[in-house]
C-alpha positions in Angstrom: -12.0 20.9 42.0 -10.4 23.0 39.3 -10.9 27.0 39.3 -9.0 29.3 41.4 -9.5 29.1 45.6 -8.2 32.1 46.1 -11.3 34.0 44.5 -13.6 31.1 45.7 -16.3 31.3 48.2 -14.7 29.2 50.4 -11.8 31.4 50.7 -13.7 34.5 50.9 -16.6 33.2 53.2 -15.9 29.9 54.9 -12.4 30.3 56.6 -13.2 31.3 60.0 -11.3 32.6 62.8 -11.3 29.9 65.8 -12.1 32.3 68.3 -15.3 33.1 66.1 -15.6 29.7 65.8 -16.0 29.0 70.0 -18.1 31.7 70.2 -20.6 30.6 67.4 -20.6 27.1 69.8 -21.2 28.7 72.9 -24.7 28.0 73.3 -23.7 23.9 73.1 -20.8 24.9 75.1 -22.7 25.9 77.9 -24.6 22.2 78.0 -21.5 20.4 76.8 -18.0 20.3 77.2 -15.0 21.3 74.0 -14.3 17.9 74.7 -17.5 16.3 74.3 -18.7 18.8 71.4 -15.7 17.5 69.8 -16.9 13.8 70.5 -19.8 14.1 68.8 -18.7 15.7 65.7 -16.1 13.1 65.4 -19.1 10.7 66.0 -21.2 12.3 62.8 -18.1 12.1 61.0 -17.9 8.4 61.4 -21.5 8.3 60.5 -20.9 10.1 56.9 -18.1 8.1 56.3 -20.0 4.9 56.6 -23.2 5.9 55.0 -20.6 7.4 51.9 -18.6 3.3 52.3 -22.4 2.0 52.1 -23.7 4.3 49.2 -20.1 3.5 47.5 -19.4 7.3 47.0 -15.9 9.0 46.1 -14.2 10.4 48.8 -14.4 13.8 47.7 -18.2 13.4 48.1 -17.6 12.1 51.6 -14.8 14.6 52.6 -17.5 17.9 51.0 -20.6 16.4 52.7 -18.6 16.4 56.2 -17.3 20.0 55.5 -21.0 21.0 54.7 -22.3 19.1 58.3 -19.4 21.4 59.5 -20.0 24.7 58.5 -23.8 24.8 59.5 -22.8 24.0 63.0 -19.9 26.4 62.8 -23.0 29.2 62.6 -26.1 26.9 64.2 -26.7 25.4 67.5 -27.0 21.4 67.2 -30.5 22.4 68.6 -31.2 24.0 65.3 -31.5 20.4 63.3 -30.6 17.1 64.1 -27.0 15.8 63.5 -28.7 12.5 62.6 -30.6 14.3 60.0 -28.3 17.1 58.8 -25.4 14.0 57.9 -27.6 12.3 55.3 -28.7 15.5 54.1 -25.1 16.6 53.7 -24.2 13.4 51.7 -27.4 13.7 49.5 -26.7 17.8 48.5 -22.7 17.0 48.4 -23.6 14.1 45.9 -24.9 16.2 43.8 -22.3 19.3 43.6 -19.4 16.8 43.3 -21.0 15.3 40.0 -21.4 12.2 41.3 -24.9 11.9 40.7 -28.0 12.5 42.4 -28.9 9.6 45.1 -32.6 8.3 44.9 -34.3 8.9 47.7 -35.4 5.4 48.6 -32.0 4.6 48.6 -30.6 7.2 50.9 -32.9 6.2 53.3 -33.2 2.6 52.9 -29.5 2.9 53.7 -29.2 5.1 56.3 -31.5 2.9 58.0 -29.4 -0.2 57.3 -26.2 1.6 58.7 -28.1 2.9 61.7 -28.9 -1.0 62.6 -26.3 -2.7 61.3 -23.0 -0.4 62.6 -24.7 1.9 64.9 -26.8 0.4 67.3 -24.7 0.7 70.3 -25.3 4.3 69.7 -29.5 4.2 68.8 -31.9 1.9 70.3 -34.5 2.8 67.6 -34.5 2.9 64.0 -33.4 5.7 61.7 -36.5 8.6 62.3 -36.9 10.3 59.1 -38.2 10.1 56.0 -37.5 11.8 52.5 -39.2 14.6 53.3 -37.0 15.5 56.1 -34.5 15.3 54.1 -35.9 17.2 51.2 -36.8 20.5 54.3 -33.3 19.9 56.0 -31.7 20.4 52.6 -33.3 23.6 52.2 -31.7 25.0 55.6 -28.9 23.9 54.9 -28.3 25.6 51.5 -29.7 28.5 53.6 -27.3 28.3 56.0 -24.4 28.0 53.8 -25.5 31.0 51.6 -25.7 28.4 48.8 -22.0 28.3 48.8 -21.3 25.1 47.5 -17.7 24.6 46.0 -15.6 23.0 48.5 -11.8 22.9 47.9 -10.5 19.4 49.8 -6.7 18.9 50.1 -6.7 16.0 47.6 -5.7 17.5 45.0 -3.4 19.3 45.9 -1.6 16.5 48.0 -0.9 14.6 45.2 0.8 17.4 43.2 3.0 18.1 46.2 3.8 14.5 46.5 4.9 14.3 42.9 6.9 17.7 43.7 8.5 15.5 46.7 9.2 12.2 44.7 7.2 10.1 47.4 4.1 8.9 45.3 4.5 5.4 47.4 3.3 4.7 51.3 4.2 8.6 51.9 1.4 9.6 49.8 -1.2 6.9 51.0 -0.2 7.7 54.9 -1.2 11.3 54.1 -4.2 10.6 52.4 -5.0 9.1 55.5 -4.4 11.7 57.6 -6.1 14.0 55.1 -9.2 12.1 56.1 -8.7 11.9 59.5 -8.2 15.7 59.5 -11.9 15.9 58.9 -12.5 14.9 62.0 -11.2 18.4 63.2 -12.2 22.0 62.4 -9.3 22.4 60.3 -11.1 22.5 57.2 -13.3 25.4 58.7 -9.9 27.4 59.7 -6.9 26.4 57.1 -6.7 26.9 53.2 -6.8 23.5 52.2 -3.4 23.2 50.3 -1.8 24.4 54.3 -4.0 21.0 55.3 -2.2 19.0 52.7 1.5 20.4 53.6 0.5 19.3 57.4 -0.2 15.8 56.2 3.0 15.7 53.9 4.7 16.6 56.7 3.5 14.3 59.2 4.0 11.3 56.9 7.0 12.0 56.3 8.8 12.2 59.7 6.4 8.6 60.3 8.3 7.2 57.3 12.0 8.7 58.3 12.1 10.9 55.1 13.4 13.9 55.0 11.5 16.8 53.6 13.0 19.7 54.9 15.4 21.5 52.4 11.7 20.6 50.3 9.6 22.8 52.9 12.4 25.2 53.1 12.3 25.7 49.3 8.0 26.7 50.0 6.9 29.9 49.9 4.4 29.3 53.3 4.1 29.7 56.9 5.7 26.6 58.9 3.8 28.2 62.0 0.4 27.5 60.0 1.6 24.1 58.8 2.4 23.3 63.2 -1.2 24.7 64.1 -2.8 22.2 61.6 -0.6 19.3 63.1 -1.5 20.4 66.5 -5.3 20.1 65.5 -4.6 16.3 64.3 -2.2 15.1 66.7 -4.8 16.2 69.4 -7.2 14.1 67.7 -4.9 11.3 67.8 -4.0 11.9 71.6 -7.9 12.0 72.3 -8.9 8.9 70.0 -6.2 6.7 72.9 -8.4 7.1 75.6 -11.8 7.8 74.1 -14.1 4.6 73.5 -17.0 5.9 71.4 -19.3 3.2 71.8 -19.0 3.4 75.3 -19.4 7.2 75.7 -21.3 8.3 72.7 -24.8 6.6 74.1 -24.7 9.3 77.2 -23.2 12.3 74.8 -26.1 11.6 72.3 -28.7 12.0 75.5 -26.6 15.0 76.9 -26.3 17.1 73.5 -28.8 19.7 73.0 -31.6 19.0 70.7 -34.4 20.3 68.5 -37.8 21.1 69.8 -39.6 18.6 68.0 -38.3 15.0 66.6 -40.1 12.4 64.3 -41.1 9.4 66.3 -40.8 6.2 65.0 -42.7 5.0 62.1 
């Protein structure tokens, strides 16, 4: 995303303090555990992920539509809307502000309801509940809760500039793309610039693959501190993901986490 960050919304309006952050989640915090909130966020990840695989979306698309299911519960209860709802409305509105093009609604349900069955049924006994015009409210609310700021800066960009700064364009790069993603999975992008987010990953790569960086990151006019709190956030996620079998657990966290007054049944 070209234009400058620094006088962005995001920068201005969507990087939050963390201990804003836990209190905002308090309410789900007093039903569920950090652990378990964290569980099923990482859960509704997944879910985007696969419906963006399925709908053959960019991911940029992917990566904005997870940071837009992240910022409304940043200031929202999970009672306020449906994860299950709110991630296909995230992929249909990011769709749209990343350019890729606007997904027909037919579509966007037909497939939600295909991924539902087809990869998620040891998390739902039931089909996929809603219906186009769910999705066409939910959006509303959630440009609402957003303030209708839409730009998203994602670390992509700025990765591969750093790695062709670095002179590692090979398995360096493609390991830290790959922690990029797997960064959404945290609340990084709610609490780091994104360009401190790429640096992490560079970083992290790079001591997996034995090469050495640091008279590079020396040279950088940044805080190291920063770039250890964002691999702190990741390598927790990786310490959790050893012992944490989602399609064992996620069935019971699903039944636990707090929801809405009123659901569609099925149709």
């Amino acid at each position: 995303m070209a234009g400058n960050f620094w006088q962005s919304a995001h920068y201005q309006q969507w990087l939050l303090d963390s201990q804003d952050l836990i209190q905002e989640r308090r309410p789900d915090l007093e039903v569920l555990s950090e652990e378990e909130y964290q569980k099923i966020m990482i859960f509704f990840s997944n879910f985007i992920q696969q419906l963006g695989e399925t709908l053959k979306l960019r991911q940029q698309v992917i990566a904005t539509a997870t940071t837009f299911l992240k910022r409304f519960y940043a200031r929202n209860s999970l009672r306020c809307i449906d994860p299950l709802l709110l991630a296909p409305t995230s992929v249909f509105l990011a769709s749209k502000v990343e350019e890729f093009g606007v997904i027909s609604n037919s579509r966007l349900i037909s497939t939600c309801q295909t991924v539902v069955k087809n990869k998620f049924s040891y998390a739902y006994t039931t089909e996929f509940p809603y219906r186009t015009t769910h999705i066409l409210e939910c959006e509303f609310y959630l440009l609402e809760s957003m303030d209708c700021c839409l730009i998203v800066y994602q670390p992509y960009r700025p990765l591969v500039q750093y790695m062709q700064d670095l002179g590692g364009e090979g398995e360096v790069l493609q390991l830290a793309w790959r922690i990029v993603n797997d960064s959404l999975r945290t609340d990084v992008c709610l609490l780091f610039p994104p360009y401190e987010i790429a640096l992490a990953c560079i970083h992290m790569a790079c001591v997996v693959h034995q090469k050495d960086c640091k008279q590079w990151f020396a040279e950088l006019n940044t805080d190291l501190d920063r770039i250890m709190e964002i691999t702190r956030y990741i390598l927790n996620l990786y310490e959790l993901w050893k012992t944490y079998d989602e399609r064992k657990e996620i069935q019971g966290l699903l039944q636990k986490m707090p929801k809405p007054q009123t659901q569609p049944g099925p149709r």
